[in-house]
N, C-alpha and C positions, 0 to 999 in steps of 0.2 A: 766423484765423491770427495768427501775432507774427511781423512781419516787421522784422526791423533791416537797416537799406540803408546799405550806406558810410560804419557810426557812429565816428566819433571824437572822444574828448574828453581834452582835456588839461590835468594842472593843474601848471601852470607850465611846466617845460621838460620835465616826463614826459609822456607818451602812455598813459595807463591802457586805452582803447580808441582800438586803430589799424585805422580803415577797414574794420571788421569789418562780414561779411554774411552772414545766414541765414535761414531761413524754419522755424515754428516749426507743423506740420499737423496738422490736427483727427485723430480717430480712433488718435492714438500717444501715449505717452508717452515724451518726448525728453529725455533727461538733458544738461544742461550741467555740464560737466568742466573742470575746469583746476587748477592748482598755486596756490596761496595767492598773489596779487596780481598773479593773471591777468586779470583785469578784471571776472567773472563777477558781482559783486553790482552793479558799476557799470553796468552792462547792464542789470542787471532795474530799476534805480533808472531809468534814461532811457528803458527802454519807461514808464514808471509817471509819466513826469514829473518828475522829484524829481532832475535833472541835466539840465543846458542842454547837446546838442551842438555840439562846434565845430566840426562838417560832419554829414551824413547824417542817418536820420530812423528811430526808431523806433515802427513803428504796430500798432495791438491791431483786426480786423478792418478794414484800412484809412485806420484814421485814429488819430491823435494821441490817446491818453489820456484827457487834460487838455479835449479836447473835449469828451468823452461828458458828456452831460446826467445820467442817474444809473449810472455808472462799473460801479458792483457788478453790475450788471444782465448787462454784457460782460465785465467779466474780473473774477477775483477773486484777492487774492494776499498771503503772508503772506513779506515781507522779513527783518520783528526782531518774534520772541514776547513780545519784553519791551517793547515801543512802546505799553504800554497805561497807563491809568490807574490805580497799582494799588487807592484806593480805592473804586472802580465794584465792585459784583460783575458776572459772568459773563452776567446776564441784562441788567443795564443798559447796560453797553458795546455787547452785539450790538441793542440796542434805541435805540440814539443812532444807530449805525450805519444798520438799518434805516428808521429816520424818515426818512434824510439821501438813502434813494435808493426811498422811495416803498413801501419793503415791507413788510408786514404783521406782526402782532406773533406769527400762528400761525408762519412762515418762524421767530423765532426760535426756540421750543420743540421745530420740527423740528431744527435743526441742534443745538440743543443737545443733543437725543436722540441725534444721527448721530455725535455726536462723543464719545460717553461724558461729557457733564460735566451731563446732567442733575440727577442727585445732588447737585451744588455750585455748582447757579446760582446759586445766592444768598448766595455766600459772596464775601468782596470778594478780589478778584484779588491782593492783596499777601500772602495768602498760599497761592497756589498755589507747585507744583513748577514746574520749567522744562518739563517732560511734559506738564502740565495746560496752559499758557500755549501751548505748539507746537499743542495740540486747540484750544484757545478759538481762537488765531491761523488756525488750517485751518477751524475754524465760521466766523469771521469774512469767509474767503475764499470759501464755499459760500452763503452767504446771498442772495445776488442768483439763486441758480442760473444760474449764469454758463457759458457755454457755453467761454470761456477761463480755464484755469491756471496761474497762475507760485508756484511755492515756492523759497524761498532756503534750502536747508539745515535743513526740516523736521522731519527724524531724529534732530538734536539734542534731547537728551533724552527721548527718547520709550524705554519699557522694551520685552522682546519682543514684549509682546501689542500695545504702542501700533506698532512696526514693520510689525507684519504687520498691525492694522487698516488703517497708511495703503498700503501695497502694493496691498490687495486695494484700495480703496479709489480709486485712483489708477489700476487696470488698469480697475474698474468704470467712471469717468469716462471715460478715453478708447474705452473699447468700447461710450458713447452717442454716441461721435463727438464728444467733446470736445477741444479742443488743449489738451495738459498741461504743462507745461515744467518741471523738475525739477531742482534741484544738490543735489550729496550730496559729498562726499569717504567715504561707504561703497563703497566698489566693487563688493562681495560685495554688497549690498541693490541697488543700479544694476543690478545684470547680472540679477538678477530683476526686478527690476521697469520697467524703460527698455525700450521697443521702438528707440531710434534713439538717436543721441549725436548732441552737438557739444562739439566738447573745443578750448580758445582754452588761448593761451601769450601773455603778455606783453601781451594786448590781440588779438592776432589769431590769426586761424579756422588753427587746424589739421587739424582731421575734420570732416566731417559726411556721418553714415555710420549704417548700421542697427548694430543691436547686434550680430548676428552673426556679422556682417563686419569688427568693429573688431580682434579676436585674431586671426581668420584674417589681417590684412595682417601679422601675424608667426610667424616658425616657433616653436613649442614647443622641448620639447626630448625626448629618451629614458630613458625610465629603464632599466637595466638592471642587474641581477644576475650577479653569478657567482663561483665559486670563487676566481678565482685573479683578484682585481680589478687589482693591480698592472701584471700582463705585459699584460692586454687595456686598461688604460690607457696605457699605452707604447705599444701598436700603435694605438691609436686616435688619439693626439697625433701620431703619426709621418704621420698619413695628415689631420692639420689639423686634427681635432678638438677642441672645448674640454671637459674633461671635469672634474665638480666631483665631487668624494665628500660625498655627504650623510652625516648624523648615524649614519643605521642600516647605513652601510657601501655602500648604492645609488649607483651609479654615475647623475650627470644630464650627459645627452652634447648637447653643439650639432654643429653643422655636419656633421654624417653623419646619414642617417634609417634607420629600423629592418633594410631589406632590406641597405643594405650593413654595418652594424654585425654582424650576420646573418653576413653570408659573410666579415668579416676572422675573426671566432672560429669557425668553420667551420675557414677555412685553417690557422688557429694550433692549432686542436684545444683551443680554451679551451670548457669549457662553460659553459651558460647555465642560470639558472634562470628570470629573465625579460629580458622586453624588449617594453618596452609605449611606442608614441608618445603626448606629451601635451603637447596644444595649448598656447598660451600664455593664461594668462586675462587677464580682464579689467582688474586692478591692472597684470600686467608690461607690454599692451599701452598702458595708460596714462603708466607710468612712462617706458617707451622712446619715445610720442610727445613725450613734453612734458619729456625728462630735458633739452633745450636751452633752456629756459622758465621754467624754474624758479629762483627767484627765490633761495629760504632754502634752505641744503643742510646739512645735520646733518654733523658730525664726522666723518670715516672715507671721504669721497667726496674 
């Protein structure tokens, strides 16, 4: 497991991580969430060692990091795709690495396969894409066959097929019973591939929560149709409802749910052509937990 206990660090009079705590379990793939300078890369830096806390402890199977004899073996994890060498090629880098935690030079040719960059191991790393560097970086994490995963924002640059290899990829590893830990700001890629969240604000833990449960702790809203949208928005407002007119003329209703939107057009004699409930996804549920969190706010808020 990745356990963070009561972590906080601060530099200077801010609090990047405040007294944050979570547990991070084998066999799921858990997404960590949060708004741009919520502390989430500062986290995966102080499980990894690479941030002194100024209270609580970050531990990878029970212990400190910075202990493990060869590191790779227990966790593997890829923070920045660009922290490499760029004149190494692909096969040298994972072979500096591998010497450094006892493993054998077949481990590299395997991940290098695993990862699509067998075709340009041998080509030096300055000039890969930032696609190729995010695969060499996820090789580099798989080399130990490490039973713990941390990635920081891995999805960055990767095109649709590199997506969907690390998805499948990353469901595969936690269904050997690996612990996976995962940041993305995709939401839509999250919600398929994450079995669980933790979603931090400002430094500290606002969810931790399965996936399926995170939209459920909010209502959706209704969609609904019909002729005469004006009069059944006026009866709808009149009885508290918030109601937005979409592009194609759809009515999107809060605070009333389908049965009684149902029986005011019923009474009014307004007809329907639909009227479909729909959950909240996984962006709005994020958005509404962490809209008090958030840090940078674009224009128009």
């Amino acid at each position: 497991m990745i356990e963070v206990r009561g972590l906080t660090i601060r530099y200077g009079r801010t609090r990047a991580v405040d007294d944050l705590t979570f547990t991070v379990r084998p066999g799921l793939v858990t997404g960590f969430l949060g708004p741009n300078g919520a502390g989430k890369s500062t986290t995966m830096r102080a499980v990894l060692g690479l941030e002194s806390p100024d209270a609580g402890e970050a531990l990878v199977d029970g212990r400190a990091y910075v202990s493990l004899r060869r590191p790779l073996r227990t966790m593997g994890a890829l923070l920045d795709a660009g922290a490499v060498h760029g004149g190494r090629t692909a096969r040298a880098h994972l072979g500096c690495l591998a010497r450094s935690n006892g493993i054998g030079a077949g481990r590299v040719t395997g991940v290098l396969e695993q990862a699509g960059l067998a075709g340009v191991a041998d080509r030096r790393i300055s000039g890969f894409s930032l696609g190729m560097k995010q695969r060499l970086g996820i090789a580099a994490a798989l080399l130990g066959d490490p039973p713990v995963l941390m990635f920081d924002e891995p999805l960055n640059g990767l095109d649709p097929e590199g997506i969907r290899w690390l998805r499948d990829l990353l469901r595969s590893l936690a269904g050997e019973g690996r612990t996976v830990l995962l940041s993305s700001h995709l939401m839509n890629e999250m919600a398929l591939t994450a079995d669980h969240v933790v979603v931090i604000g400002r430094g500290r833990l606002i969810a931790d929560t399965a996936m399926n449960t995170l939209a459920g702790l909010f209502r959706g809203d209704v969609l609904v149709r019909t002729s005469d949208p004006e009069r059944l928005t006026a009866v709808m407002r009149a009885r508290g409802a918030e109601v937005v007119t979409e592009d194609d003329g759809a009515l999107s209703v809060h605070d009333l749910d389908a049965a009684e939107i149902g029986v005011l057009a019923l009474a009014e004699g307004i007809p329907l052509a639909e009227l479909s409930p729909r959950g909240a996804s996984l962006e709005e549920a994020f958005m509404r937990l962490t809209e008090d969190s958030t840090e940078y706010h674009s224009g128009g808020r």
